[in-house]
Residue frames as qw, qx, qy, qz and C-alpha x, y, z in Angstrom:
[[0.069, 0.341, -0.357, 0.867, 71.12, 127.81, 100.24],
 [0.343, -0.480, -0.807, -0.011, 69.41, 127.66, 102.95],
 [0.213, -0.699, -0.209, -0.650, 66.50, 129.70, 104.24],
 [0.301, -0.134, -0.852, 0.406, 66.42, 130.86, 107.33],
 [0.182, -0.602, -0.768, -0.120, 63.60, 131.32, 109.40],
 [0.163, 0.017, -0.129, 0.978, 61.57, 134.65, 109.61],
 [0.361, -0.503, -0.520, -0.589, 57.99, 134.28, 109.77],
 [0.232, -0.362, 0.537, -0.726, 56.39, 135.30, 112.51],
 [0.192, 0.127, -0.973, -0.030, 54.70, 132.60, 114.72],
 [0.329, -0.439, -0.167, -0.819, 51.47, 132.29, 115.77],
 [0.311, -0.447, 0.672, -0.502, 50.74, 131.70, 119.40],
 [0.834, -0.157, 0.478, -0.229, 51.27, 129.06, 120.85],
 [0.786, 0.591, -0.088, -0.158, 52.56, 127.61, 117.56],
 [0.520, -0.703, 0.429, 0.228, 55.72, 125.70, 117.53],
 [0.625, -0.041, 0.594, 0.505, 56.35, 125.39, 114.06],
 [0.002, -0.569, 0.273, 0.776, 57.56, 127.64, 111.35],
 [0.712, 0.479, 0.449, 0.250, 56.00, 126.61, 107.72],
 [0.060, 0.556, -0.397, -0.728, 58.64, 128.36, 105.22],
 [0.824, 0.482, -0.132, -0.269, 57.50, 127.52, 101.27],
 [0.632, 0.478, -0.605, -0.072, 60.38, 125.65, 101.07],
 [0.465, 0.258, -0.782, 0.325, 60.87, 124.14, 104.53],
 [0.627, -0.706, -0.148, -0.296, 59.22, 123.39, 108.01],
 [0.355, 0.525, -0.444, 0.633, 60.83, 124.06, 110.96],
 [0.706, -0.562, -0.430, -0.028, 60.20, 122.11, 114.50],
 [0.107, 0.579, -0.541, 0.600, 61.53, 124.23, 117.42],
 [0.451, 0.030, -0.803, 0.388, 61.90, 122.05, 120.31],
 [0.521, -0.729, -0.436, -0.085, 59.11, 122.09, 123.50],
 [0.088, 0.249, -0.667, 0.697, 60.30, 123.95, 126.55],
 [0.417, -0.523, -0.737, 0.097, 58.25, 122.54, 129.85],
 [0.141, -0.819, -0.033, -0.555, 57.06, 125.44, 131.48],
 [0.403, -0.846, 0.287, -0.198, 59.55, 126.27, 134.96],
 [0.960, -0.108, -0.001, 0.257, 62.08, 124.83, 133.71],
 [0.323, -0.681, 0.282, 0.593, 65.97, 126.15, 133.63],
 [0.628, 0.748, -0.136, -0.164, 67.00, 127.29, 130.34],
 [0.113, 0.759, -0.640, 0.047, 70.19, 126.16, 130.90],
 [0.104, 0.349, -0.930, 0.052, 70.24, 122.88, 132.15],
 [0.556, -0.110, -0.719, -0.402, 66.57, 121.77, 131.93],
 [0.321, -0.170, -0.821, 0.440, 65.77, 121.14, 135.65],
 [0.242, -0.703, -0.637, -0.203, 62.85, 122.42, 137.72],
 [0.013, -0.502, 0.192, -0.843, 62.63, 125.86, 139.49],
 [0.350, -0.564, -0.653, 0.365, 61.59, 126.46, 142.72],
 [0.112, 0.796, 0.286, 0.522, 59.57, 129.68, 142.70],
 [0.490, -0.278, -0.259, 0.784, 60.83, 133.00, 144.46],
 [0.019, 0.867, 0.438, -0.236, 59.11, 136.00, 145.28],
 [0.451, 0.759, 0.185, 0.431, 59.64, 138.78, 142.76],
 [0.305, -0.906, 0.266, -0.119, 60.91, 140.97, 145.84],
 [0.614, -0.641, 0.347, 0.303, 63.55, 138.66, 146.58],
 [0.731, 0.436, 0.265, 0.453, 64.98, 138.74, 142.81],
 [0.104, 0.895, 0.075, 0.428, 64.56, 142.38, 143.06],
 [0.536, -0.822, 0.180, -0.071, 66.63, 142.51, 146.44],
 [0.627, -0.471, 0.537, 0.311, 69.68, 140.21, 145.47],
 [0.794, 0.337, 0.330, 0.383, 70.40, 140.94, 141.93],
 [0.362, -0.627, -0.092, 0.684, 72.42, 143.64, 141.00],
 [0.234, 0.136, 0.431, 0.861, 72.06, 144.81, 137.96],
 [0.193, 0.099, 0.337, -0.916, 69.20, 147.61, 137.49],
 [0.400, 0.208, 0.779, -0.435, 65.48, 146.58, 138.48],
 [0.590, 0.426, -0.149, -0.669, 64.31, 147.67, 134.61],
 [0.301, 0.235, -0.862, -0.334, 65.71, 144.69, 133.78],
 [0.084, 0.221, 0.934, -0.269, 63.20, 142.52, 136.35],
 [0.244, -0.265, -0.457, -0.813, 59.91, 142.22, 134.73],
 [0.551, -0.087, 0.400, -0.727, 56.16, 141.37, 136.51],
 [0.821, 0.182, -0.434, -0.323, 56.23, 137.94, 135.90],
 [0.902, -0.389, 0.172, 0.072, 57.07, 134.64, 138.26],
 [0.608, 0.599, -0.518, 0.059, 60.70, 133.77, 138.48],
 [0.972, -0.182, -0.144, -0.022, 62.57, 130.64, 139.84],
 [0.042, -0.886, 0.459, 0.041, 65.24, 129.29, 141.24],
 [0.851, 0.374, -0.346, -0.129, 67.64, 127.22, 140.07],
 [0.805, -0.563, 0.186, -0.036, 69.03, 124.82, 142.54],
 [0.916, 0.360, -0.077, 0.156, 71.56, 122.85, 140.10],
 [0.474, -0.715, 0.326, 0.397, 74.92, 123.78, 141.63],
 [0.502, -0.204, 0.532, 0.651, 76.88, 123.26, 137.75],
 [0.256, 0.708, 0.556, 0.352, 74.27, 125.35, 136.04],
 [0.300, -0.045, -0.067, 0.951, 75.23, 128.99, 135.30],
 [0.293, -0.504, -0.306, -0.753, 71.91, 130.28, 135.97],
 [0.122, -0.053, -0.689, 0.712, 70.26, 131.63, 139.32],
 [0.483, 0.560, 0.448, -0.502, 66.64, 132.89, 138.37],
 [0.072, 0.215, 0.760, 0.609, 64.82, 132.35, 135.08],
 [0.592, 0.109, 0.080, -0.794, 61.55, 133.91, 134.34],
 [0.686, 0.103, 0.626, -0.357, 58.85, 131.25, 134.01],
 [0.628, 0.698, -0.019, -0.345, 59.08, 131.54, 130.25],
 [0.878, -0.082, 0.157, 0.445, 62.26, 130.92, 130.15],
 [0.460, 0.798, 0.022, 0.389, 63.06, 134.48, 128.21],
 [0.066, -0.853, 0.280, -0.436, 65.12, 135.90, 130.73],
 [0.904, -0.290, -0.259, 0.179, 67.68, 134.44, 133.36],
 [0.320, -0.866, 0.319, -0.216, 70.38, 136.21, 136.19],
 [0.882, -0.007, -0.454, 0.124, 73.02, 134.46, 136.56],
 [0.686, -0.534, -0.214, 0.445, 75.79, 134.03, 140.16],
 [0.410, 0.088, 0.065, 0.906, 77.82, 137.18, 138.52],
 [0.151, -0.455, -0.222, -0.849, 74.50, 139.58, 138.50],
 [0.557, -0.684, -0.428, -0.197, 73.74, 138.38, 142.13],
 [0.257, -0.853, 0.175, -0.419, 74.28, 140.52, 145.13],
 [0.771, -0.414, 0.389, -0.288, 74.94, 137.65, 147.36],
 [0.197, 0.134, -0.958, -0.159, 77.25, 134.17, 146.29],
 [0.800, -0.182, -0.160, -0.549, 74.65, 131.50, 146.23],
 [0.509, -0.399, 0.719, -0.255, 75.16, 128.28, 148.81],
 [0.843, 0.359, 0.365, -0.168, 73.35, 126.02, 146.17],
 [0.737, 0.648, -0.129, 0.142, 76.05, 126.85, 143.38],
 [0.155, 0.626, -0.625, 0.440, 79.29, 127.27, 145.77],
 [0.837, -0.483, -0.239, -0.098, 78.38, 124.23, 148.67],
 [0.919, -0.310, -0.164, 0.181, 81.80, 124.00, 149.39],
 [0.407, 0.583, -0.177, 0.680, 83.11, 127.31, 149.37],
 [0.433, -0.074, -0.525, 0.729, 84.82, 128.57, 153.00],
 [0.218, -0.054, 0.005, 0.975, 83.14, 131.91, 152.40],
 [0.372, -0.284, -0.629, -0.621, 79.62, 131.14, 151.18],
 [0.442, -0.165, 0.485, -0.736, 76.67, 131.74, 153.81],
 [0.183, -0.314, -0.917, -0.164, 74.73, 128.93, 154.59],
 [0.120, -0.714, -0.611, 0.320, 72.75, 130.94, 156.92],
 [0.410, 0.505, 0.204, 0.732, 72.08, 134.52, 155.26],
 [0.348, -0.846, -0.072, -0.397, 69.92, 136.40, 157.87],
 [0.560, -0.757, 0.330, 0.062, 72.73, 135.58, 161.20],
 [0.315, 0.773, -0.547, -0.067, 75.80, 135.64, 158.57],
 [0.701, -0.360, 0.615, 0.031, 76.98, 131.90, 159.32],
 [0.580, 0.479, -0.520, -0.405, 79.19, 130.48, 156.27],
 [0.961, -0.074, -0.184, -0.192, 80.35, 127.00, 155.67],
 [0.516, 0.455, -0.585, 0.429, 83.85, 127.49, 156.34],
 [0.433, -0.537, 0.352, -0.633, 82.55, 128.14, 160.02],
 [0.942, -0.018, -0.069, -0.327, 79.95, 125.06, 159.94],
 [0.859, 0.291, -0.405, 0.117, 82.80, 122.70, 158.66],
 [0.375, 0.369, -0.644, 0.555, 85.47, 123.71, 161.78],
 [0.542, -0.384, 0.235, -0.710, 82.55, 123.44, 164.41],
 [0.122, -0.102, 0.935, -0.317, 82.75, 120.48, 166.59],
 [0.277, -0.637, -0.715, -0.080, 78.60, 118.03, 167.00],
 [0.373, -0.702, -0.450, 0.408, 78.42, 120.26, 169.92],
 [0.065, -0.287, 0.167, 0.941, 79.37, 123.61, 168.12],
 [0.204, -0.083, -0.603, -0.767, 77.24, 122.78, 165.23],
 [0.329, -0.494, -0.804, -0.043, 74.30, 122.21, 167.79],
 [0.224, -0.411, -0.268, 0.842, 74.79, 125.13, 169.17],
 [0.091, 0.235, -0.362, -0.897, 74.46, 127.11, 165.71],
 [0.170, -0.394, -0.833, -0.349, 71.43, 125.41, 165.13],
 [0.172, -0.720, -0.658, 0.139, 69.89, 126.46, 168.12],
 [0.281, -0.324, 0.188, 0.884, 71.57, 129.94, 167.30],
 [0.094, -0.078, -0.505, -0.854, 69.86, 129.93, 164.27],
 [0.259, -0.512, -0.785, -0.233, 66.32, 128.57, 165.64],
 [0.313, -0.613, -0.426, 0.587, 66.37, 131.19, 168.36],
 [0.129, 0.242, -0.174, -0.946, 66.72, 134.77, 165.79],
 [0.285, -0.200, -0.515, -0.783, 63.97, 133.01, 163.58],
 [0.448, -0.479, -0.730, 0.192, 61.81, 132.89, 166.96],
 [0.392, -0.488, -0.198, 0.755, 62.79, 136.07, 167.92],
 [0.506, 0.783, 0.348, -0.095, 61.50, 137.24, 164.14],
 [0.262, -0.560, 0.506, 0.601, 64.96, 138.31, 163.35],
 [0.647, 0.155, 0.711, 0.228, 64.63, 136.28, 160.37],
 [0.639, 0.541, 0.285, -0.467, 64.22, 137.39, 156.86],
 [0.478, -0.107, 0.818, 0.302, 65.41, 134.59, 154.67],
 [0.575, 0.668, 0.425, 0.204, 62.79, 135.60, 151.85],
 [0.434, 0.897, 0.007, 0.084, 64.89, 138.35, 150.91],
 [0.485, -0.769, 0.406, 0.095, 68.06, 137.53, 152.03],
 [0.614, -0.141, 0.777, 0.018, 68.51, 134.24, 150.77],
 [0.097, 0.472, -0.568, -0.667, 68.68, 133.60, 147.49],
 [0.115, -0.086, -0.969, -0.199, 66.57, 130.87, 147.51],
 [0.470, -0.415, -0.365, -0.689, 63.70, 132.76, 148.86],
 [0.804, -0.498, -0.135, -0.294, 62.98, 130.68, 152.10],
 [0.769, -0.578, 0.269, 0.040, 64.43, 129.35, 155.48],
 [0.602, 0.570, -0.555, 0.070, 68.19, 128.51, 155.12],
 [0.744, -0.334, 0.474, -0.332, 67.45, 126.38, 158.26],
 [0.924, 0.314, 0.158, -0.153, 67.23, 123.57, 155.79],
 [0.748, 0.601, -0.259, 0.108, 70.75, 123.98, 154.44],
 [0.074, -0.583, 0.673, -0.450, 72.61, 124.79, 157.50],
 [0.720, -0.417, 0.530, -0.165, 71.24, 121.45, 158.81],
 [0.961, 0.258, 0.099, -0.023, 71.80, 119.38, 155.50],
 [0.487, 0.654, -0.468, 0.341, 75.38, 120.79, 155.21],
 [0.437, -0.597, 0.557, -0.376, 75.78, 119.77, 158.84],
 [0.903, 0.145, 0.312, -0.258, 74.35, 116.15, 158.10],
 [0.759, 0.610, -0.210, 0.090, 76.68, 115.87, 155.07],
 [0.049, 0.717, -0.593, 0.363, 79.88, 116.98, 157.12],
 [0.553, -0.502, 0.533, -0.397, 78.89, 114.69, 159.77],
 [0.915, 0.328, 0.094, -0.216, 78.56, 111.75, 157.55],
 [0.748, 0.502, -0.348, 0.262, 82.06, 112.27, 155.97],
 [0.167, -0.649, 0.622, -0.406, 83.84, 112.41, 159.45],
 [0.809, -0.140, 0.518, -0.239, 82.02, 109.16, 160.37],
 [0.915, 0.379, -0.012, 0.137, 83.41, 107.37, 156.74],
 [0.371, 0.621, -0.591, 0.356, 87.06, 108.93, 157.42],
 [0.540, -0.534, 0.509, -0.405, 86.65, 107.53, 161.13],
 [0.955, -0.129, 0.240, -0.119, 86.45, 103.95, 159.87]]
């Protein structure tokens, strides 16, 4: 029969001595995803608290990331890894896990999704750029709590623009 493990561990310690057996629990790298092992990109504790939806006892005083991975079912992790939020307990759909949904904002703070982006002519989708460079000039902006990613969603509305523009130029040939 086997034993299973119930000592407690002592910090930092990553192995269990039972009298009859030793037990090696696997490293975690510190900011990585529990789920799928990739790096976080850290996100201010306000903007967890602002776009998750379940209730704020659950968010503790401790860094948490985000998790870019679009086929990973996790959106913030605590640095530890003990805790994670996934796309069902956020306020917002996320642009990083849905790229190519109609409905998903690329731009969160002047409401611009991708279905828009994707039916916008060069000369539309230059427009919405300068659309979008003109509110965060204007301080309109506030992409750390909006955005789900914490920061500027400048960066996606042009790379989803870049991408589109790419596949129009391979169907053109």
């Amino acid at each position: 029969m086997t034993e299973a493990c119930c000592c407690p561990l002592e910090a930092g310690s990553m192995v269990c001595d039972l009298p009859s057996q030793t037990i090696q629990r696997p490293t975690r790298v510190a900011n990585t995803c529990p789920a799928c092992g990739q790096t976080g990109k850290a996100v201010q504790g306000q903007t967890v608290k602002a776009l998750i939806s379940v209730s704020l006892r659950e968010v503790r005083d401790i860094e948490y990331l985000f998790c870019r991975t679009q086929a990973c079912p996790v959106v913030y992790f605590s640095s530890d890894g003990t805790q994670a939020f996934t796309p069902e307990q956020v306020r917002e759909r996320v642009y990083q896990k849905e790229p190519d949904t109609a409905e998903v904002f690329v731009c969160y703070c002047f409401r611009h999704t991708v279905g828009e982006v994707q039916a916008l002519s060069s000369t539309g989708c230059a427009a919405l750029i300068n659309d979008i460079d003109a509110g965060i000039q204007a301080g309109q902006c506030a992409c750390d709590l909006r955005n789900p990613q914490g920061s500027c969603c400048l960066g996606n509305a042009r790379g989803l623009i870049s991408s589109l523009a790419q596949s129009r130029l391979t169907m053109a040939r």
